[in-house]
DOVEXLO-721962 format. One record per residue (C-alpha): chain; residue in three letters; x, y, z. Coordinates in nm, 2 decimals, decimal comma. Layout:
! residues N
LODREN | torke | vexlum | u | v | w
LODREN | A | ala | X | Y | Z .
...
This chain:
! residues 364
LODREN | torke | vexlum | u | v | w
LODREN | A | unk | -0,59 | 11,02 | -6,61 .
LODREN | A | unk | -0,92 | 11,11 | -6,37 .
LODREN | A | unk | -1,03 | 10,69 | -6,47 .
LODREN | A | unk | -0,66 | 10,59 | -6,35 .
LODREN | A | unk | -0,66 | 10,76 | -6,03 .
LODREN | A | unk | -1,00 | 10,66 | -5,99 .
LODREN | A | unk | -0,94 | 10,30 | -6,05 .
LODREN | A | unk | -0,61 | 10,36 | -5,76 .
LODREN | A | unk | -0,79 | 10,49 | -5,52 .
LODREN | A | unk | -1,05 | 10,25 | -5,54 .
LODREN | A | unk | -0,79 | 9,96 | -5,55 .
LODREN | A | unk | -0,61 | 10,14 | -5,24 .
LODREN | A | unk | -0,95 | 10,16 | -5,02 .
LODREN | A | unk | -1,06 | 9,81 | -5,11 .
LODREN | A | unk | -0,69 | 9,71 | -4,98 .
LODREN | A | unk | -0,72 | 9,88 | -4,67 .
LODREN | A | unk | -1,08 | 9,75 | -4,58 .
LODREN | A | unk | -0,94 | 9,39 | -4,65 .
LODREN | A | unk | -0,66 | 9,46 | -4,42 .
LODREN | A | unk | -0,84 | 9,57 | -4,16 .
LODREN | A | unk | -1,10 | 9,30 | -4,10 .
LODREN | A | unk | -1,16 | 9,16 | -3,80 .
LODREN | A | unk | -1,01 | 8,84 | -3,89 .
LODREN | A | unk | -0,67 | 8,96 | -3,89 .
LODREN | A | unk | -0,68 | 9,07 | -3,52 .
LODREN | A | unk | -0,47 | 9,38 | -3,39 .
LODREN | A | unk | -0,15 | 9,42 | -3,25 .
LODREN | A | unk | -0,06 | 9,48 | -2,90 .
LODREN | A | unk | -0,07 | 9,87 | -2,86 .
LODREN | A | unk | -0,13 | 10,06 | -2,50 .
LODREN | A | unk | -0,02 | 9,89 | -2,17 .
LODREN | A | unk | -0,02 | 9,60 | -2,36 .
LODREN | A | unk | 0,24 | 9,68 | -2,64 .
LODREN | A | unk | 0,45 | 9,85 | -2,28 .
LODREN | A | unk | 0,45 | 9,54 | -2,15 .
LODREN | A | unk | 0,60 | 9,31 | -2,45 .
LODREN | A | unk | 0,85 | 9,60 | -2,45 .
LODREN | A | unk | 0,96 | 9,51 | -2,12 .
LODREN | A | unk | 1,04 | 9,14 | -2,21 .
LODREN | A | unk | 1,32 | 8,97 | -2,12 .
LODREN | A | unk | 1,32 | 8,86 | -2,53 .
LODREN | A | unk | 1,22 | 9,19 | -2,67 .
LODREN | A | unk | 1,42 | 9,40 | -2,91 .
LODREN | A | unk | 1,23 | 9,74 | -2,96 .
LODREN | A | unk | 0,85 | 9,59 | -3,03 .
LODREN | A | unk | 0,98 | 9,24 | -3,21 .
LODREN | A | unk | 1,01 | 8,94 | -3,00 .
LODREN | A | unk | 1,31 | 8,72 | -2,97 .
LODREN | A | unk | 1,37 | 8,32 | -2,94 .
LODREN | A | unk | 1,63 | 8,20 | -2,68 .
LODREN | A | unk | 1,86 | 8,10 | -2,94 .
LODREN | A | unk | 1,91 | 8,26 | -3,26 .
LODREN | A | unk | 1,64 | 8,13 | -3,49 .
LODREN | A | unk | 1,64 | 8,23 | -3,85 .
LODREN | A | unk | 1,33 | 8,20 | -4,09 .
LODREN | A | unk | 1,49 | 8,22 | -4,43 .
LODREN | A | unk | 1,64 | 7,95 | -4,65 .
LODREN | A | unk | 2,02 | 7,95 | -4,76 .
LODREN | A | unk | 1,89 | 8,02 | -5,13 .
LODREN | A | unk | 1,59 | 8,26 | -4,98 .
LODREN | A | unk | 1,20 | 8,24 | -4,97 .
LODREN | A | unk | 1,20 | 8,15 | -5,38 .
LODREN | A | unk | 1,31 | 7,77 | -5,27 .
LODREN | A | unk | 1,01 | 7,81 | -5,07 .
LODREN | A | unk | 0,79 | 7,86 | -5,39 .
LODREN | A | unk | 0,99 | 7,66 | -5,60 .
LODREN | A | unk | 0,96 | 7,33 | -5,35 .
LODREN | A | unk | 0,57 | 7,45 | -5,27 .
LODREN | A | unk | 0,49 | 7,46 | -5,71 .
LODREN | A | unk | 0,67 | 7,12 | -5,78 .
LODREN | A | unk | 0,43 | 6,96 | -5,48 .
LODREN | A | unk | 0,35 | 6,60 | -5,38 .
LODREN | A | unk | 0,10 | 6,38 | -5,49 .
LODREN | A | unk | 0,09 | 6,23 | -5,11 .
LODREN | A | unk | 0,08 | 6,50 | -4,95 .
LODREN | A | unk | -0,29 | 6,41 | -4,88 .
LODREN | A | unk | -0,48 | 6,07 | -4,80 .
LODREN | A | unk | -0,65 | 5,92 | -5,13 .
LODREN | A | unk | -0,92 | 5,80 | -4,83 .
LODREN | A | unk | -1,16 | 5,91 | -4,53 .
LODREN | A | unk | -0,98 | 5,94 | -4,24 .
LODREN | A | unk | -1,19 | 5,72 | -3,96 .
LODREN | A | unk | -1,27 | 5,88 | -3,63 .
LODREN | A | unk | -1,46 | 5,78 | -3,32 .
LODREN | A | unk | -1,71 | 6,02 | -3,16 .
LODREN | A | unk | -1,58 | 6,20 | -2,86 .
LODREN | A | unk | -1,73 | 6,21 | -2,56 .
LODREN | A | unk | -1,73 | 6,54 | -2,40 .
LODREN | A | unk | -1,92 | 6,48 | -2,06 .
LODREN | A | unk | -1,67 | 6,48 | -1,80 .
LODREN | A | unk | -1,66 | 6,24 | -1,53 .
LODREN | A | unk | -1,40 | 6,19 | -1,26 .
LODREN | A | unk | -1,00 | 6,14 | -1,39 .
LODREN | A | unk | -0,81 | 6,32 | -1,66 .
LODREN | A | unk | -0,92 | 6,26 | -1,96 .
LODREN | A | unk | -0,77 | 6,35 | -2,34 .
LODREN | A | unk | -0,93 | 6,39 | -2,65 .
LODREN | A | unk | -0,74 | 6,48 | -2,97 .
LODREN | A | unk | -0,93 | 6,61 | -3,26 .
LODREN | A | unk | -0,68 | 6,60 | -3,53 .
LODREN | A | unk | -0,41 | 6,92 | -3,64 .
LODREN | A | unk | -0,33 | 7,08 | -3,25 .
LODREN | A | unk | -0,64 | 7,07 | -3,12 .
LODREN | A | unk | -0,75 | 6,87 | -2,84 .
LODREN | A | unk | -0,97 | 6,88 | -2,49 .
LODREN | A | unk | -0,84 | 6,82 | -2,13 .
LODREN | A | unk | -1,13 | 6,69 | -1,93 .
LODREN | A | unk | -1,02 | 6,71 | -1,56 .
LODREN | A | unk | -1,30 | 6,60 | -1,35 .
LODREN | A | unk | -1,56 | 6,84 | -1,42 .
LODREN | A | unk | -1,31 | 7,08 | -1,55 .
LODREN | A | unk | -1,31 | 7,17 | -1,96 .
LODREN | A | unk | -0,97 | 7,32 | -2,15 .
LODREN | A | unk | -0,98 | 7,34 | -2,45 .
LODREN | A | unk | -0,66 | 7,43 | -2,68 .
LODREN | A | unk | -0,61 | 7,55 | -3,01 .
LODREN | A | unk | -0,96 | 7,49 | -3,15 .
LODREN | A | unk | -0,99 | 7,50 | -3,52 .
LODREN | A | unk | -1,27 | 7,36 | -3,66 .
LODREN | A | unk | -1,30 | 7,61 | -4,00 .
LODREN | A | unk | -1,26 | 7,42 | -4,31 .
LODREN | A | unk | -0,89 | 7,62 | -4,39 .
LODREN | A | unk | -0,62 | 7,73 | -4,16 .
LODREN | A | unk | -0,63 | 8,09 | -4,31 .
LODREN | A | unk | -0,81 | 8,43 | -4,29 .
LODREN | A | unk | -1,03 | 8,35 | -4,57 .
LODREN | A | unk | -1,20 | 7,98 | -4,66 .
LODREN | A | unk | -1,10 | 8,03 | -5,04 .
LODREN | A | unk | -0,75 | 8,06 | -4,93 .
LODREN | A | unk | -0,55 | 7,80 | -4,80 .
LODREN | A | unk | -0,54 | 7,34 | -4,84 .
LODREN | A | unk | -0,89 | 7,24 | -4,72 .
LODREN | A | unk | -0,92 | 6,94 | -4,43 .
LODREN | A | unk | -0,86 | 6,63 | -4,50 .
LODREN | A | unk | -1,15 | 6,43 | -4,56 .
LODREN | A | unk | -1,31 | 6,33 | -4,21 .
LODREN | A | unk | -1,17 | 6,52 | -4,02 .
LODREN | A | unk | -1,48 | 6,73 | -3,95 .
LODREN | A | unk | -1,68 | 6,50 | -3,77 .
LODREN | A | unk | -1,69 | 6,82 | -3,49 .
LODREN | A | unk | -1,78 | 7,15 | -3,48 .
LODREN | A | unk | -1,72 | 7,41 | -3,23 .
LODREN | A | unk | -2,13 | 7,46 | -3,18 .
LODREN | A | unk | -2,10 | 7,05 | -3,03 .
LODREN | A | unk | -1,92 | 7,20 | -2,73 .
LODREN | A | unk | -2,07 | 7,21 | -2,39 .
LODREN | A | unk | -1,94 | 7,51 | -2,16 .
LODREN | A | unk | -1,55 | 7,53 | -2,15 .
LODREN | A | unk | -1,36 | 7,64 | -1,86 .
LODREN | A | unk | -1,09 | 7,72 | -2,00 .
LODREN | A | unk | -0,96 | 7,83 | -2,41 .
LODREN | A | unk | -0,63 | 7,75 | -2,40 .
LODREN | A | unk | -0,44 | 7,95 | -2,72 .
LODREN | A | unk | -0,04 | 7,92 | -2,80 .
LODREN | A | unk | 0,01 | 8,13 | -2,97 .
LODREN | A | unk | -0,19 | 8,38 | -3,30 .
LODREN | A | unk | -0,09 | 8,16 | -3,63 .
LODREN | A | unk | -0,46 | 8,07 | -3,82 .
LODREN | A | unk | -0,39 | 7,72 | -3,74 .
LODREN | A | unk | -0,42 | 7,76 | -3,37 .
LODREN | A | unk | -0,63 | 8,11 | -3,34 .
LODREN | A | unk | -0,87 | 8,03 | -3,54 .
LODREN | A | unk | -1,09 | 8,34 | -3,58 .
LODREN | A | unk | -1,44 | 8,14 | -3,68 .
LODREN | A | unk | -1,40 | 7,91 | -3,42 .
LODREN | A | unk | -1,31 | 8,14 | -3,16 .
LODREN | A | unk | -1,62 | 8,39 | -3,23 .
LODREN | A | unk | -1,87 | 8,03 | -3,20 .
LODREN | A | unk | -1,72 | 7,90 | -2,86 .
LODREN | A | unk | -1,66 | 8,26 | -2,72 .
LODREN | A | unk | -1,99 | 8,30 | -2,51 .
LODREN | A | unk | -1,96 | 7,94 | -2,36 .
LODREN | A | unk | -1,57 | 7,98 | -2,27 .
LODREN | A | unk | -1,55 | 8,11 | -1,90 .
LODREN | A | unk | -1,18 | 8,21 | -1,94 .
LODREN | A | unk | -0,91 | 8,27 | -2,22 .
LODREN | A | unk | -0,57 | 8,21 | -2,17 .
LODREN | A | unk | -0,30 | 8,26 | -2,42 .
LODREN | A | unk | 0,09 | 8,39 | -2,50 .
LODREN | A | unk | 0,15 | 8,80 | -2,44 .
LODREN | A | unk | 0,01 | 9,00 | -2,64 .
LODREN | A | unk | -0,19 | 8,78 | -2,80 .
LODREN | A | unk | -0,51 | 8,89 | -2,58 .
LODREN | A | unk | -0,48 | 9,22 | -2,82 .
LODREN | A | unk | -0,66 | 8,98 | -3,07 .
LODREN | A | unk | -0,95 | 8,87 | -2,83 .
LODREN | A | unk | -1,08 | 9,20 | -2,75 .
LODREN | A | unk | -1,08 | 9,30 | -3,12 .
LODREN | A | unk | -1,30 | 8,99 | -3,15 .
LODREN | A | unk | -1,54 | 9,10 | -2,83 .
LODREN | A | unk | -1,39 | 8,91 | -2,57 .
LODREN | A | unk | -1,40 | 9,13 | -2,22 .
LODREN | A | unk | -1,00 | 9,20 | -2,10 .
LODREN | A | unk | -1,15 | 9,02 | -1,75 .
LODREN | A | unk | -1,19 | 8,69 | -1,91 .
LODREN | A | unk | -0,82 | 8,72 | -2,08 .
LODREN | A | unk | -0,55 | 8,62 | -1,93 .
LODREN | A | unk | -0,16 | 8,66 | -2,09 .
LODREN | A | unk | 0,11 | 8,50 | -2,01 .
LODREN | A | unk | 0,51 | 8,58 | -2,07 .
LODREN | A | unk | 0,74 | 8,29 | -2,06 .
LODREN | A | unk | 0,79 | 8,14 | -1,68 .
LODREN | A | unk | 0,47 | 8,37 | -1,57 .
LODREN | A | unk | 0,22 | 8,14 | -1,38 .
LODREN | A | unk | -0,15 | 8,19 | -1,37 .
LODREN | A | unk | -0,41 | 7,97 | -1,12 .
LODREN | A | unk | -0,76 | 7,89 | -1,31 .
LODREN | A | unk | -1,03 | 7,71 | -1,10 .
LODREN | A | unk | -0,76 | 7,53 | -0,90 .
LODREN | A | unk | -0,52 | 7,43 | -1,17 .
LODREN | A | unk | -0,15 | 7,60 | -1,24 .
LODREN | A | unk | -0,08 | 7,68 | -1,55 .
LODREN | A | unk | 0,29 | 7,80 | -1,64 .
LODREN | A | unk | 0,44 | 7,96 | -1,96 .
LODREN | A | unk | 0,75 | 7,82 | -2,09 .
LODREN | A | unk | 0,95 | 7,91 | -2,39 .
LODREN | A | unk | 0,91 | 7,78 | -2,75 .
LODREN | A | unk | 1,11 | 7,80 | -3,08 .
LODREN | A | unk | 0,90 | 7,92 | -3,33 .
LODREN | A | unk | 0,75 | 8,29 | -3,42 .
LODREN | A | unk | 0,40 | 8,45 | -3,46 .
LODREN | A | unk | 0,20 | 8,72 | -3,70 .
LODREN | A | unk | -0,10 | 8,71 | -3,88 .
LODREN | A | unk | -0,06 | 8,98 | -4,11 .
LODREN | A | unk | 0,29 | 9,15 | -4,24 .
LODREN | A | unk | 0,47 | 9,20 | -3,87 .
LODREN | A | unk | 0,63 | 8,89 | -3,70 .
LODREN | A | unk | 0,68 | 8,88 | -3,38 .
LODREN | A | unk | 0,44 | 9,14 | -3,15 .
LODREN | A | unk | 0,31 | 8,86 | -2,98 .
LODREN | A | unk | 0,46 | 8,60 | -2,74 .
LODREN | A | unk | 0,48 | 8,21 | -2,85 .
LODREN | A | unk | 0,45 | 7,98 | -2,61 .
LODREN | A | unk | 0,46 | 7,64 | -2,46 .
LODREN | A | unk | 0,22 | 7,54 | -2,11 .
LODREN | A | unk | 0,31 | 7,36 | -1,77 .
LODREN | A | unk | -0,04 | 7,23 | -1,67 .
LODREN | A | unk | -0,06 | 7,10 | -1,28 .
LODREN | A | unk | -0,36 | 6,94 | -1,12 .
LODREN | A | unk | -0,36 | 6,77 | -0,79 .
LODREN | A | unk | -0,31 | 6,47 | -1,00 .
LODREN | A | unk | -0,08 | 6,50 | -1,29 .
LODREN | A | unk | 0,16 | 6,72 | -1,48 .
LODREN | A | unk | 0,12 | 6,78 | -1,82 .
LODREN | A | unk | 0,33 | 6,95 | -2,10 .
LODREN | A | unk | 0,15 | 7,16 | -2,35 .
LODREN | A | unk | 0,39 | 7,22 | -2,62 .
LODREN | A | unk | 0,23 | 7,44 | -2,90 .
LODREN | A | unk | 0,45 | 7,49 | -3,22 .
LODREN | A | unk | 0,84 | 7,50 | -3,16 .
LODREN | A | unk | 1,12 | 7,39 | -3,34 .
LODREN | A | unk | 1,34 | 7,14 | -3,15 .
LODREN | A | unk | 1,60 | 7,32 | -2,87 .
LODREN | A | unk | 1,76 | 7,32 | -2,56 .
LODREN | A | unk | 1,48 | 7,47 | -2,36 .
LODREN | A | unk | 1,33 | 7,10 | -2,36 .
LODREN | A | unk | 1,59 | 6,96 | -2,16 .
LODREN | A | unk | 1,58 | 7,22 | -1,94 .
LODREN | A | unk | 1,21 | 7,22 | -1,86 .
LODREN | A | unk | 1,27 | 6,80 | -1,82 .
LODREN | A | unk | 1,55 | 6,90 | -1,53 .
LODREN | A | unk | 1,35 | 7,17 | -1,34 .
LODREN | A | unk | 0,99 | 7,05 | -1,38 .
LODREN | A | unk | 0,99 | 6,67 | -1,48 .
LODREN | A | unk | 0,89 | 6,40 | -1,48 .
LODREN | A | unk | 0,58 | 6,48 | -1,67 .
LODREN | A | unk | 0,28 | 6,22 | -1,72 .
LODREN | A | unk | 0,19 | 6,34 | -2,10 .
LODREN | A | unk | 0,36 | 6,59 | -2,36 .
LODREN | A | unk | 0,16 | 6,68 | -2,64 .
LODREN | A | unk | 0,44 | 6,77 | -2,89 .
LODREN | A | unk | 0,43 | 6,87 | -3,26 .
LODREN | A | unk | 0,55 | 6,59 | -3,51 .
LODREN | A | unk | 0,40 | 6,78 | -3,81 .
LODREN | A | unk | 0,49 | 7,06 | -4,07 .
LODREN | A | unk | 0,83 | 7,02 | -4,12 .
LODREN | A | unk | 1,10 | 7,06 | -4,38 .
LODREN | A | unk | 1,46 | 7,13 | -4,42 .
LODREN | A | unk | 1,38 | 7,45 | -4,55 .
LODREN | A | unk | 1,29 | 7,60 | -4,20 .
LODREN | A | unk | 1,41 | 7,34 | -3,99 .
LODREN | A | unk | 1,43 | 7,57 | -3,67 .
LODREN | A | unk | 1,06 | 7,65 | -3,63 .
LODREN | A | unk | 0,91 | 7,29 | -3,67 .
LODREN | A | unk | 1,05 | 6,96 | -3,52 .
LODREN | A | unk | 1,15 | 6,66 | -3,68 .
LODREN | A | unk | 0,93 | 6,37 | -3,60 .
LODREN | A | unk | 1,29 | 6,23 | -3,46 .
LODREN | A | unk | 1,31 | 6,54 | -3,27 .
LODREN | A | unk | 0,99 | 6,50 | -3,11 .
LODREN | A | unk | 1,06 | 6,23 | -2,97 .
LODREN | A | unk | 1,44 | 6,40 | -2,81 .
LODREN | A | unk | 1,21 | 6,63 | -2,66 .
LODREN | A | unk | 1,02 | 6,40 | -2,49 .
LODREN | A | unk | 1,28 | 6,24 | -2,35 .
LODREN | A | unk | 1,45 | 6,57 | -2,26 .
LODREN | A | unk | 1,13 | 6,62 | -2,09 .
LODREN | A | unk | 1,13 | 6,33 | -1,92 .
LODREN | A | unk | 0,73 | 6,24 | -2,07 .
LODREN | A | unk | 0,63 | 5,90 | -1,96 .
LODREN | A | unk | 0,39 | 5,87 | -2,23 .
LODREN | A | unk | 0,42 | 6,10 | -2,60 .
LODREN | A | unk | 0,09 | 6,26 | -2,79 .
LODREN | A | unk | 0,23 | 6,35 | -3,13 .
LODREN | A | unk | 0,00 | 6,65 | -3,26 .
LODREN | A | unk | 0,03 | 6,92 | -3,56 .
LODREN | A | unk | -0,06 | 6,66 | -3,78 .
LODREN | A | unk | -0,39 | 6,44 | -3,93 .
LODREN | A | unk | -0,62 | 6,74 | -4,04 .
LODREN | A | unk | -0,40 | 6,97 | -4,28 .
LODREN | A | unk | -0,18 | 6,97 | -4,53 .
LODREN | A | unk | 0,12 | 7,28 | -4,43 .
LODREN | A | unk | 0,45 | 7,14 | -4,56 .
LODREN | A | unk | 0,57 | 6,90 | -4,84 .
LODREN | A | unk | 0,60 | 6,60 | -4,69 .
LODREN | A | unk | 0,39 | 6,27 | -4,72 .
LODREN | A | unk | 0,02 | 6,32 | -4,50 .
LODREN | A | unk | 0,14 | 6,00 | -4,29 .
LODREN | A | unk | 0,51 | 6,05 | -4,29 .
LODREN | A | unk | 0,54 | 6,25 | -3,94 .
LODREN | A | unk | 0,33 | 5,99 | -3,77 .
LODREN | A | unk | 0,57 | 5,68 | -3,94 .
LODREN | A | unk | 0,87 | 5,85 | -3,84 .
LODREN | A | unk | 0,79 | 5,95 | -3,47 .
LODREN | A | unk | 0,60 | 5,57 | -3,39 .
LODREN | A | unk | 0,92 | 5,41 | -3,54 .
LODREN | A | unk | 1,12 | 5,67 | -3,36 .
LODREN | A | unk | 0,95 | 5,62 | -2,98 .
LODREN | A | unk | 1,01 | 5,23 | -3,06 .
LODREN | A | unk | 1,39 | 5,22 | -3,12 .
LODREN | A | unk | 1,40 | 5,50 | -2,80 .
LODREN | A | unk | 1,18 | 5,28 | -2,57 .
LODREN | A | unk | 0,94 | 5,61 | -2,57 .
LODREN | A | unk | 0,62 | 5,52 | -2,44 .
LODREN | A | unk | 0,36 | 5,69 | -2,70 .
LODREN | A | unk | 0,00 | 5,73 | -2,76 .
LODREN | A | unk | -0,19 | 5,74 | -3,11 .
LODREN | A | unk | -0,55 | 5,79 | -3,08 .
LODREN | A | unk | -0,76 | 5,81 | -3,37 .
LODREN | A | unk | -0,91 | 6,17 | -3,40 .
LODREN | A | unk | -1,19 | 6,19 | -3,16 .
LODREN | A | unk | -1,12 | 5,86 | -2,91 .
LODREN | A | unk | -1,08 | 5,96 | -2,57 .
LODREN | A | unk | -0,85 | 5,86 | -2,35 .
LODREN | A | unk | -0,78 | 5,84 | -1,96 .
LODREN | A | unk | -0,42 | 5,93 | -1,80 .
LODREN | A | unk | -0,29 | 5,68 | -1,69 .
LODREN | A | unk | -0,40 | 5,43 | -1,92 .
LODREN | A | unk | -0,44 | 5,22 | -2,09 .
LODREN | A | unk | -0,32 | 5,45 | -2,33 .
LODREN | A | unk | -0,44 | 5,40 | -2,75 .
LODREN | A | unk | -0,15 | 5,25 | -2,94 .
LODREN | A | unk | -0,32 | 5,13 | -3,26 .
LODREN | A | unk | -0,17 | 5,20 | -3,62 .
LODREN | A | unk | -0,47 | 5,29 | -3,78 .
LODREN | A | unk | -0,30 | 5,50 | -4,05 .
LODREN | A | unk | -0,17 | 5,23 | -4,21 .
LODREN | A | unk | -0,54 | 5,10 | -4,34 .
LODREN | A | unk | -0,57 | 5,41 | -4,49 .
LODREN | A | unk | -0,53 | 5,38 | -4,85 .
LODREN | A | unk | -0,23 | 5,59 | -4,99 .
LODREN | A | unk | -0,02 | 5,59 | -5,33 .
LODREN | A | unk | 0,24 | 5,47 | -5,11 .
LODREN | A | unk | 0,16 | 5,21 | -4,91 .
């Protein structure tokens, strides 16, 4: 009996150190857990979408397990996945680098932003855990960053907060910027509250001359058992120059065509095209959908993200970027398709090249 509870105990303490790692973050608490209270989309300490937005499948979370154990063999390339090398001095225009997944650098002049960084091997807590990268797609690291002005987060999900890459670029980043409530995980991690700043959705913030804006998404947050304490987000980015859309992770809505009306044209949109499935079809967009929403946004020229780096959902590794090219043709989208790493200046000429299709796949 003395050996059982023994063995309990010990089980129940190793639990609770696991739990409480650093990795994990922490939740909002304080001022800060006041504040997400206070919310136009709060209900008690849980965060709301605009419209109603359920997570669970008709036939419940086992179709989930069922669909994820049955699997696909395509799911990943059978190849290397060519990049260029990036070039991360800045020089005068705008200029865009994508680095595969959601992760990509705005070079404005001499100004760095950096969003969604994750350049760990997994997007999970633990590197054991989780669908490695794809082969090639580590061709960076977040040591072969110069100094960033600005770490743009969306929102806390492993794939876009990554907590290794975050703790290597932290002492070069002059400023974080991120969703409410998220900035509870930064300080956990270090980070001094003066170099955070959070934003609620239509909140604006002024960084070294540039107006960034928070505008709503579709989607949901949590890195541990509680969804919701922190705020998800999309970004209006102004410079004297352009105006970009930073979409994050959101399934496809009316708040699109709303943002187009108010605050289009834009000159880019960096929307998701990856990750989908019709088993949580309200959290993740349709490659077709991505496309609606740049034309709700009135984008004169589409970067399709989320995709190229990770396997997160069932579908063929290539199939969100076939169906969102073929989608922008038939819709007279103007869209952009760098290969991970190539850099690119607004305004063109903007990287329209295919190259997924020399990739060798069971498929093609």
């Amino acid at each position: 009996m003395y050996i059982t509870l023994f063995i309990l105990g010990a089980l129940s303490l190793l639990v609770y150190a696991i739990l409480t790692l650093p990795v994990f973050g922490r939740l909002p608490e304080g001022a800060r857990l006041e504040r997400i209270r206070r919310l136009p989309n709060a209900q008690g300490d849980e965060l709301q979408n605009q419209s109603l937005t359920s997570m669970v499948p008709e036939d419940g979370y086992f179709a989930i397990f069922k669909a994820m154990l049955k699997g696909n063999p395509n799911s990943r390339p059978s190849a290397i996945l060519p990049h260029v090398s990036p070039e991360l001095d800045s020089v005068s225009g705008t200029k865009v680098t994508w680095f595969g997944h959601s992760s990509y650098l705005l070079q404005l002049d001499t100004l760095k932003i950096l969003v969604d960084p994750i350049f760990s091997k997994t997007p999970s807590p633990f590197s054991f855990i989780g669908k490695k990268q794809y082969a090639g797609t580590d061709f960076i690291s977040a040591e072969d960053f110069p100094a960033i002005d600005v770490l743009l987060i969306t929102h806390d999900h492993y794939d876009h907060m990554d907590y290794q890459s975050i703790l290597k670029l932290k002492d070069s980043v002059k400023h974080f910027l991120t969703s409410a409530g998220a900035g509870s995980h930064l300080i956990r991690w270090g980070i001094p509250a003066e170099k955070i700043t959070e934003l609620a959705w239509e909140e604006e913030a002024v960084l070294f001359g540039l107006k960034f804006t928070a505008k709503p998404a579709r989607h949901f947050t949590g890195r541990l058992f509680k969804r919701n304490r922190t705020l998800w987000s999309s970004f209006i980015l102004e410079t004297p120059e352009h105006k970009l859309f930073l979409g994050g992770d959101s399934g496809y809505d009316s708040h699109f065509k709303l943002i187009g009306e108010e605050q289009g044209p834009f000159d880019l949109a960096i929307l998701e095209c990856g990750q989908y499935n019709e088993l949580w079809p309200l959290i993740h967009m349709f490659p077709e959908q991505t496309v609606m929403a740049a034309k709700d946004l009135k984008a004169k020229v589409l970067l399709p993200v989320h995709w190229g780096k990770f396997t997160l959902a069932l579908h063929d590794w290539n199939d969100s970027v076939l169906r969102v090219t073929k989608s922008a043709e038939e819709s007279a989208q103007q869209i952009t398709t760098p290969l991970m790493g190539e850099t690119f200046v607004l305004g063109g000429p903007y990287p329209d090249t295919k190259w997924w299709l020399n990739v060798e796949n069971g498929k093609q």
